[in-house]
N, C-alpha and C positions, 0 to 999 in steps of 0.2 A: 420885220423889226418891231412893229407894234403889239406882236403877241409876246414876243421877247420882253418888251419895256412893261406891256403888263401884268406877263411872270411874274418879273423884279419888284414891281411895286407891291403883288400878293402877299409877296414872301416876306415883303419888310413888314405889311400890315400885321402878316403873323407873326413874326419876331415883338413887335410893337404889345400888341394886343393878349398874347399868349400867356403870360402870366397871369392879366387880369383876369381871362377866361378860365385858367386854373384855378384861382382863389372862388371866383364863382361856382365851378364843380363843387370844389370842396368844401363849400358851407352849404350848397344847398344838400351834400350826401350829410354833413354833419346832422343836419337839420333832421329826415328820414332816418338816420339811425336812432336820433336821441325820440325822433316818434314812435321808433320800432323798442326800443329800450322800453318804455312807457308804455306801452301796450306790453311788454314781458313781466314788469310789473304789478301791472293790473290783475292780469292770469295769476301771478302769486298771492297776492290778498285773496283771491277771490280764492281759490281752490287750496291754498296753504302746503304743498306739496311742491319739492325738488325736482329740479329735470332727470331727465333719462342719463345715461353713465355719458361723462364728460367728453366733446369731439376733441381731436388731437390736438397736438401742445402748440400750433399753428393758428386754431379757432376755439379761444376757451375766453368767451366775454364773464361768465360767471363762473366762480369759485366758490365752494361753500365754505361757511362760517360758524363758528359755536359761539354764540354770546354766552356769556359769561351767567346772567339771570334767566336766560333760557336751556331747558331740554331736549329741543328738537334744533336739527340744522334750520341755518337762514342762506342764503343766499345775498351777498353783495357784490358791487361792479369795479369794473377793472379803472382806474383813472384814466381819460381819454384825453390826451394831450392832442395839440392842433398840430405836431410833426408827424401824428400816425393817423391822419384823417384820409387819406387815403387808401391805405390799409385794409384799414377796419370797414371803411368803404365796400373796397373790393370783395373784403371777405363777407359780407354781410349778405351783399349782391349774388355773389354765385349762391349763396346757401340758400336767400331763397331759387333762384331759378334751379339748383339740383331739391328742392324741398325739403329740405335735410330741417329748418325749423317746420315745429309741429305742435299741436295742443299738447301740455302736458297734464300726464293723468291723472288718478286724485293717489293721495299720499296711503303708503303700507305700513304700519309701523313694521320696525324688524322683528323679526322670532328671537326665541331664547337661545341664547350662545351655544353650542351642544358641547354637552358633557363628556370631562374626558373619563375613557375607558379604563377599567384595570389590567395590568400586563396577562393576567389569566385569562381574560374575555376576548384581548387582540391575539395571543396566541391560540384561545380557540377557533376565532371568526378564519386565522391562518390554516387550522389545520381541516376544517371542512371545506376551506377553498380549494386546498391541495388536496385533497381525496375525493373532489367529486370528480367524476367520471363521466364526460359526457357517451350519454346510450348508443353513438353511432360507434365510439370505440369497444363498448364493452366485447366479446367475444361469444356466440353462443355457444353452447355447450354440445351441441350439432356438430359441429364444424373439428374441435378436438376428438371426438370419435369418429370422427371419419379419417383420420392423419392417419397415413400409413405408418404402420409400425417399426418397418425396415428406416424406412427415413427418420423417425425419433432415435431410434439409437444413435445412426447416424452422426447426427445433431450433437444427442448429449455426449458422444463420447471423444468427441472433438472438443468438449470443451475444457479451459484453464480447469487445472487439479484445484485450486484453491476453491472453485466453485464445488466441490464436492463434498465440501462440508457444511453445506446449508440445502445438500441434493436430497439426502433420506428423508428430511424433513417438509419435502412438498405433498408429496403424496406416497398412497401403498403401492401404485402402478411403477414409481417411479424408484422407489427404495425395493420393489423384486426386480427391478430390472440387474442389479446388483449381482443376483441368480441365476441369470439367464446366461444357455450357453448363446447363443443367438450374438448375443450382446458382447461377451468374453473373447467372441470372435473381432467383432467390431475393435474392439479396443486393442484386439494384439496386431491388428493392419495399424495402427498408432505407434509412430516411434516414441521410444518410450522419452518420458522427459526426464530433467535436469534431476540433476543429486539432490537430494533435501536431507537435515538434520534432525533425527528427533531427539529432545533434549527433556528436562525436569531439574526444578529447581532443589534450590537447599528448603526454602522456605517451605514451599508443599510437595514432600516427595513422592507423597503418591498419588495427588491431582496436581499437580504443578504441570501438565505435561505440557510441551509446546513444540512445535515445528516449525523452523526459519527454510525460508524458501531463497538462496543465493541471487537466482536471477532477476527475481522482485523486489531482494534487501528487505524482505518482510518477514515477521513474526506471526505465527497463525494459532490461535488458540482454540480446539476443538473444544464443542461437547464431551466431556469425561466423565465418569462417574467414579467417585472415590473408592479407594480398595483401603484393607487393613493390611495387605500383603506391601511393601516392601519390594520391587521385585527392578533389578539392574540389566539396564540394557545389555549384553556381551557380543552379539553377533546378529549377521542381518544378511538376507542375498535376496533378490528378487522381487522386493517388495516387502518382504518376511521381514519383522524383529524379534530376536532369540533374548530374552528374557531371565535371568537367574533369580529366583527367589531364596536366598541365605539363609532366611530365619526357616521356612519350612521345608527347605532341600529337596526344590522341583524347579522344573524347567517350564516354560511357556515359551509359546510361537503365538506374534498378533502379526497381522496388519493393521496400521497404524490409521488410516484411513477408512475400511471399512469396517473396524472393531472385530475383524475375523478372530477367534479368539479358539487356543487347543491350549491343553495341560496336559504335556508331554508325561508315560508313565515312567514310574521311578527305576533309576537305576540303580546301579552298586558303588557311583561313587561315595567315598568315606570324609577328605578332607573340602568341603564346599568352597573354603574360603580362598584355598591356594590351586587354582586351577585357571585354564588357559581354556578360551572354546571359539569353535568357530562354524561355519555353517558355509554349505553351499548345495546349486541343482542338481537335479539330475541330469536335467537338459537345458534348455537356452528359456525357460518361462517352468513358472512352478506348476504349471500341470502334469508334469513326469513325476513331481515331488519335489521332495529333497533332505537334505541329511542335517547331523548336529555334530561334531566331535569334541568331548574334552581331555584334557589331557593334565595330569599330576604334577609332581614334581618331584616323584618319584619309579615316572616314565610307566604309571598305567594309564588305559586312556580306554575310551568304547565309544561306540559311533551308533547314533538314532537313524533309522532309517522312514519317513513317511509312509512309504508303500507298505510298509511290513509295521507298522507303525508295535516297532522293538528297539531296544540297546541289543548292542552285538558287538563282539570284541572278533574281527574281523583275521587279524593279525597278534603278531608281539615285536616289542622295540629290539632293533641290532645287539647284540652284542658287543660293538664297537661305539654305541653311542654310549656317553659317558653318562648316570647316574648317580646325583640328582640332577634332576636338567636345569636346576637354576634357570626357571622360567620368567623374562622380562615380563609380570602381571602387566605392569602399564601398558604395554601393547598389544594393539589388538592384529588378532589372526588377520592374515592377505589371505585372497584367493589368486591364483595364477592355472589356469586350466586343469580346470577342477583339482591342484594342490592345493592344500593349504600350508603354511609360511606361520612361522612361530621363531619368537626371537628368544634368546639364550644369553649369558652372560658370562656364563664359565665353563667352557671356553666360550668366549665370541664367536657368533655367529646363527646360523640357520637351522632349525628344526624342521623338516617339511614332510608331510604326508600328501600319497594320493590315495583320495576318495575314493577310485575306480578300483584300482590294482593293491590297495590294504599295504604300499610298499612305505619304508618311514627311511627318511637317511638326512643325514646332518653335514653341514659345510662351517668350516669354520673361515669366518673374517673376521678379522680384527676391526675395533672399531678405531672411529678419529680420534686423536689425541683430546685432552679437556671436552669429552661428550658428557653431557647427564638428559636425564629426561627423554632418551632418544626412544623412538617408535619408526614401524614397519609400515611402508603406504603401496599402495598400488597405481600403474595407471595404465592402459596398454598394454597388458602383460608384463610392463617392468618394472623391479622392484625398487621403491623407493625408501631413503632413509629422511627422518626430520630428527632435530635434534638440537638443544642447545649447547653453545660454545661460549666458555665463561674462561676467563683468563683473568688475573688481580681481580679488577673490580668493572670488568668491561663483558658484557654479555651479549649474545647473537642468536638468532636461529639461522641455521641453515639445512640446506635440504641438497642432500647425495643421490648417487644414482647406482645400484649396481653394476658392475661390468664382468658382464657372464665370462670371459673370458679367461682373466686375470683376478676373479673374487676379489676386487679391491670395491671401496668405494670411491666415488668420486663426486666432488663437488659441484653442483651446479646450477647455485645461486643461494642468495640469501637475502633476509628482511633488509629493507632500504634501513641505512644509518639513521637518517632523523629519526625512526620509530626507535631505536636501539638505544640511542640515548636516553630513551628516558628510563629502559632499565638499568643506567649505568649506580654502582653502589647500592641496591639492592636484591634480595636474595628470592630470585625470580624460580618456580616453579612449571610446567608447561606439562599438559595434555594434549596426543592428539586424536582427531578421529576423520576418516577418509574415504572415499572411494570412488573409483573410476575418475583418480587424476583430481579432484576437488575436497580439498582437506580444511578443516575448520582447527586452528590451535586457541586452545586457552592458556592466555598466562594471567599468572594470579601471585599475589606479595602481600604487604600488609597493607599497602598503601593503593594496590591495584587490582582491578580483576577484568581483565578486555580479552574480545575475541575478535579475533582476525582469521578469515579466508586466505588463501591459495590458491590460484589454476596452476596447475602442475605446467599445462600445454602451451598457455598463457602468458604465462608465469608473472602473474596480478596480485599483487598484496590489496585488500580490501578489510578496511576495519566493520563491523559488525554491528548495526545500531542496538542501543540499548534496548532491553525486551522489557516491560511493563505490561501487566495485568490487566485484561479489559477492566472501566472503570477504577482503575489504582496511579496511584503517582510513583509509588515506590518501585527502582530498578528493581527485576529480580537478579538472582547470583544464581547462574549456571553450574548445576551440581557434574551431572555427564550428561554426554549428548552420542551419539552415534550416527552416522553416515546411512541412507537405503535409499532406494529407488522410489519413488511413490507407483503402487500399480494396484489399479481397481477390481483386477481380477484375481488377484494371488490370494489363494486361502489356504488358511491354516491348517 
């Protein structure tokens, strides 16, 4: 009971006594700060110099100051009210026991602001930062001759066709590889790739040239070197594009790719301007060669052969085929196992030749009611029609199918309505050009001129981004274009 009773009494003494014992703490810490203050003082008269960068927004007794008639900061103190004497106490406390106060050292004036740079100096300081090289990356030149040879073809010949137009220009090792059968090999174990267009503009027709790539939606603009020739895409197989030159009444074969370039000799054709041509292999890759046919419209015609590298008039047209052939110009020649397919108009229907057997025979089909602008496509070996369907003032493309059976055509699809409308009430024009199932049309008005793709197989309407000139703003306007295969090895 009496350690109990003397608990009780403790506890009330401290109850009692407990504030007064607080108010004691806290002037005597008052007292020690305002000595410790005075002493930070002192150190600044004497030395005239700022402290070190400010402790956190918890412990910040000094703030600097800019008097007004002075040029160098000052330092003054924070007003210490007697609600935050404990506080400042505590904090004062730990700082010294963590030693966080320290001598401060003698003052720096600051350096001169740094001057700003001009856009030419930052964008140099960028471009030598971006071109150095550190030495563990560089490459010795050790190491590239010792690369097996087999394995670099390899390599390059697997890679994206678009990168083949910046290939010749690495090196000579690299631009004879181009030569090599070695290589020729490599490339044809490659399935071959996607359809691409080569095209030229109105603006430069005879550097204008350009190449869209379908599966990239991209416009590719080679190295060209301008000609004074003039000379019209007409036909193309394997790589190969057949070329008509009008003004000097000659034929060329390029590839388009590696500039493989021949001038075919002259033949006997008479009228340049009215004639149909078309071109196909000998075999499945142009190493067998391959051929040129054109043909009149007044049903002569003679066939180029590579191998024999002659004209030769192989044959003569039936007797039963009608002359003149009224030959549909705008369209261009189909291939169908090793035939070639030529359109007609009077009568309607098929002109066809085969290249192996010199044999020529004609089919008539009627075409669709309100047709214009129609053209002959291929895909698969089946023959395909495009063509516009124009009624009042309401216009369509649509795209038939031959039915070998019944020579009819037949329907089997057309451009989505929304695009159709906008040719409604004007006087819409349309080119096409195709191959192996992947057709590009151009329609063109006064107010228009767009190109739209095709998958035959697909069957995908895709509109055709506009083409601009490296460095140019202004659209070009697609003069012709023509459908080939891209292939590295096909030479002229």
């Amino acid at each position: 009971m009496t350690k109990k009773r003397a608990g009780e009494n403790n506890y009330k003494q401290l109850w009692v006594n407990g504030p007064k014992r607080g108010l004691l703490v806290g002037m005597e810490g008052l007292a020690m700060l305002g000595q410790l203050i005075g002493q930070l003082q002192d150190l600044l008269q004497l030395h005239g110099s700022p402290p070190p960068p400010p402790p956190p927004s918890h412990f910040r007794l000094l703030q600097p100051h800019l008097h007004p008639d002075d040029h160098h900061r000052r330092w003054c103190l924070h007003n210490i009210d007697d609600t935050s004497t404990d506080d400042y106490y505590s904090l004062v406390m730990a700082a010294g026991k963590s030693g966080s106060c320290k001598m401060l050292g003698p003052f720096e004036p600051p350096g001169p602001p740094p001057s700003k740079k001009s856009r030419k100096g930052r964008n140099q300081e960028k471009l030598h930062g971006s071109t150095a090289i550190p030495e563990a990356e560089v490459m010795e030149q050790d190491i590239w001759e010792e690369f097996p040879e087999d394995l670099l073809e390899a390599v390059i010949a697997r890679l994206p066709i678009a990168s083949f137009f910046r290939f010749r220009s690495v090196c000579r090792k690299w631009n004879s590889l181009l030569e090599s059968q070695s290589f020729s090999q490599r490339c044809a174990e490659i399935p071959q790739s996607n359809t691409w267009f080569y095209a030229f503009t109105h603006d430069n027709v005879n550097s204008g040239t350009m190449y869209y790539d379908p599966s990239m939606r991209k416009w590719h603009h080679p190295a060209y070197k301008p000609t004074k020739m003039i000379a019209l895409p007409v036909a193309s197989a394997g790589g190969l594009v057949c070329f008509l030159d009008i003004g000097h009444r000659k034929f060329y074969v390029c590839n388009p790719l590696t500039q493989s370039f021949k001038e075919l000799p002259t033949g006997s054709v008479k009228v340049w301007s009215r004639i149909a041509v078309g071109m196909t292999l000998n075999g499945n890759s142009t190493t067998g060669g391959y051929k040129v046919m054109w043909v009149g419209r007044d049903g002569e015609y003679e066939v180029y052969d590579s191998v024999k590298n002659s004209w030769s008039r192989p044959g003569s047209m039936p007797s039963n085929i009608k002359v003149p052939l009224s030959l549909n110009f705008l369209s261009q020649a189909v291939s169908v196992d090793n035939t070639l397919c030529f359109m007609r108009s009077d009568p309607e229907g098929i002109v066809s030749y085969n290249m192996d057997t010199g044999v020529c025979k004609q089919f008539i089909i009627p075409a669709p009611l309100h047709l214009s602008d129609h053209s002959l496509a291929e895909c698969k070996g089946r023959i395909m029609l495009v063509g516009l369907l124009t009624k009042n003032a309401a216009t369509c493309v649509c795209i038939w199918e031959l039915q070998k059976m019944t020579l009819l055509w037949k329907e089997v699809d057309r451009m989505p309505n929304v695009w159709c409308l906008e040719f409604y009430g004007k006087h819409v024009r349309m080119t096409c050009s195709g191959n192996k199932g992947l057709l590009m049309l151009q329609l063109r008005s006064r107010q228009m001129n767009r190109l739209v793709t095709y998958n035959v197989m697909s069957r995908e309407w895709l509109k055709v981004p506009g083409c601009v000139v490296p460095r140019g703003r202004k659209q070009q306007r697609v003069a012709c274009c023509i459908a080939f295969n891209p292939c590295l090895t096909a030479t002229a």
